[in-house]
C-alpha positions, 0 to 999 in steps of 0.5 A, spaced: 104 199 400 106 204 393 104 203 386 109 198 384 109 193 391 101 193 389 102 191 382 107 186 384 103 183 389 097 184 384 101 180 379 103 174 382 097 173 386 093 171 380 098 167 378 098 164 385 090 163 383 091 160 377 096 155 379 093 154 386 085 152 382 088 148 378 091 143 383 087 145 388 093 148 393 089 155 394 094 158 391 097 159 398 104 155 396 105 160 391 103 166 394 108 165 400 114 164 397 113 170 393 111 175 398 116 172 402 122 171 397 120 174 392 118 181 395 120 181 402 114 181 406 115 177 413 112 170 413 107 171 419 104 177 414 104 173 408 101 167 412 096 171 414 095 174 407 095 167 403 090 165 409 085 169 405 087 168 399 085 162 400 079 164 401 079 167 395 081 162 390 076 156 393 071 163 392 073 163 384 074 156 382 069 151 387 063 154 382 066 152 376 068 146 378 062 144 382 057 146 374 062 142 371 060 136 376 068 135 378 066 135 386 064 128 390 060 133 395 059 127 400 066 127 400 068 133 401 063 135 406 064 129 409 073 131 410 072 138 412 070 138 419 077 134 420 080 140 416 077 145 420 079 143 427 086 141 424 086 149 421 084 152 428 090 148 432 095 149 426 094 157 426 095 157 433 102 153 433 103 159 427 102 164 433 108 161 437 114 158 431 120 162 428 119 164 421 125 159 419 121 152 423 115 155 419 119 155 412 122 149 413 116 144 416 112 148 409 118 145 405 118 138 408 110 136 407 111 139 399 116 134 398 112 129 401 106 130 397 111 130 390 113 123 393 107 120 394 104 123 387 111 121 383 112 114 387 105 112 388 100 109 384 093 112 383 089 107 385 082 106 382 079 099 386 081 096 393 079 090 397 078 093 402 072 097 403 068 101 409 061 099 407 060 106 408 065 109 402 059 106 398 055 111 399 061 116 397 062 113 391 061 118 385 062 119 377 064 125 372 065 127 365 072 127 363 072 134 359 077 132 355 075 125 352 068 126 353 068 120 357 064 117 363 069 116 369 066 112 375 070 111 381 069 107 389 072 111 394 076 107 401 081 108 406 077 113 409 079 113 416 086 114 412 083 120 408 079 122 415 086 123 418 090 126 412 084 132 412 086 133 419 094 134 417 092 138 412 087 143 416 094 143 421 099 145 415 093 150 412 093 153 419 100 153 420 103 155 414 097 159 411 096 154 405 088 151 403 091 143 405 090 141 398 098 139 398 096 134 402 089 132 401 090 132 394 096 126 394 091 122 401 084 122 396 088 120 389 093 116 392 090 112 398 082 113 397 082 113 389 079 118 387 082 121 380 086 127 380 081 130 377 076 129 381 081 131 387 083 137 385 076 139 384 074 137 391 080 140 395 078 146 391 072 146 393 073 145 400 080 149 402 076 155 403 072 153 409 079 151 412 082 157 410 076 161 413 078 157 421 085 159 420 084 165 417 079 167 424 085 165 429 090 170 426 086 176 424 085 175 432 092 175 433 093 181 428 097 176 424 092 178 417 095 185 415 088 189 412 091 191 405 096 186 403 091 181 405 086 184 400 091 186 395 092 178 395 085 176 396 083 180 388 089 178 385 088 171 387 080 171 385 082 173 378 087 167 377 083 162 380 077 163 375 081 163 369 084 155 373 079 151 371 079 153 364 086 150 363 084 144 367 079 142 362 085 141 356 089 138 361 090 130 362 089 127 368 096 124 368 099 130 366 096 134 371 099 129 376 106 130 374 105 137 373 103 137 381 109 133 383 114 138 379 110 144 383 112 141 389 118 141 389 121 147 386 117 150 392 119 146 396 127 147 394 124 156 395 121 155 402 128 152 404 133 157 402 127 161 405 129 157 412 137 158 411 137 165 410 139 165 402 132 167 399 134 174 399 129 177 402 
């Protein structure tokens, strides 16, 4: 790459990482759009790339997060493992598909999420718990009012299988998983956004690590324009959790949605050859 294409890359890298740590994306639904929209780089090259950035974030932002007492750890190393097999079957299947299936099916699953996050409600008590979930139960400090917040977690069955769908997209489509882990842990298991964003955080990495594997051994992660990204990504991601802290949660739930589907509406002029890549 020339002076200029690293800055670019650099640049919206860490802008990629800022988003990505707030919401617990990864980055990876910004860093794919950009290298392939707004750069030129072929998808498979930057699903590959993003994989790692991933990587990156989760390194910059879980940290923080897990000091601040934001992350139910129970849950998240509960959930991961369904991830992590999802993340090895969906890279495989990123081997095989056209590059239009990829964008398309990417622009399907944003747009899902950000019905879910707009339509839903977010849940905090449910009849119908697993005595298990007792023991995911967790508290936190809300770092903008001050407050205690406490909350039951259920449907974990559900949130078992949605772990596993978001591991398939993380894989395939070279994302953390949070754009469906988040939405299944606010809206189906009730664990408040804030909480969910920090969680998802702090797992992506792991899942981004099983996908990243299987392509690095395809030759789908190229060396340069997979470091270039993972700095750029690192650096964004530790300034995330600065900026969560003066977010509401409420607000941070909307702004979620409205995230997803601007991506969503990139990624499918991606598939229609309109981009202009």
């Amino acid at each position: 790459m020339d002076l200029l294409l690293t800055a670019g890359v650099l640049l919206a890298s860490a802008f990629a990482g800022i988003i990505g740590s707030m919401f617990g994306l990864g980055g990876g639904i910004i860093i794919i759009p950009l290298l392939t929209l707004g750069l030129g780089f072929e998808m498979k090259d930057a699903i590959g790339a993003s994989l790692i950035g991933v990587i990156a974030s989760s390194t910059g932002a879980a940290g923080r997060y897990v000091s601040e007492g934001l992350v139910n750890i129970r849950l998240g190393m509960l959930m991961e493992p369904a991830t992590t097999v999802g993340s090895i079957a969906g890279a495989f299947l990123a081997v095989y598909l056209d590059q239009e299936i990829l964008a398309l099916a990417f622009a399907a699953v944003l747009l899902y999420s950000a019905y879910y996050m707009f339509k839903k409600p977010e849940v905090t008590v449910h009849s119908r718990r697993e005595g298990f979930c007792r023991f995911l139960d967790s508290s936190y400090v809300d770092p903008q009012t001050g407050e205690k917040v406490e909350y039951g977690v259920h449907n974990l069955r559900r949130g078992l299988l949605a772990s596993f769908a978001a591991g398939n997209m993380s894989g395939m489509l070279g994302v953390g998983g949070g754009i469906v882990k988040v939405p299944a842990m606010n809206v189906w298991m009730g664990v408040p956004m804030r909480a969910a964003t920090s969680t998802s955080n702090f797992m992506i990495g792991v899942t981004a690590v099983a996908g990243a594997s299987v392509l690095y051994v395809n030759g789908l992660v190229p060396p340069v324009l997979a470091a270039t990204v993972a700095l750029g990504v690192f650096a964004g991601a530790s300034m995330g959790p600065r900026l969560v802290r003066h977010t509401a949660g409420r607000t941070l739930r909307r702004y979620f949605a409205i995230v997803l589907i601007a991506i969503s509406a990139l990624m499918v002029l991606e598939a229609l050859g309109l981009g202009g890549a």
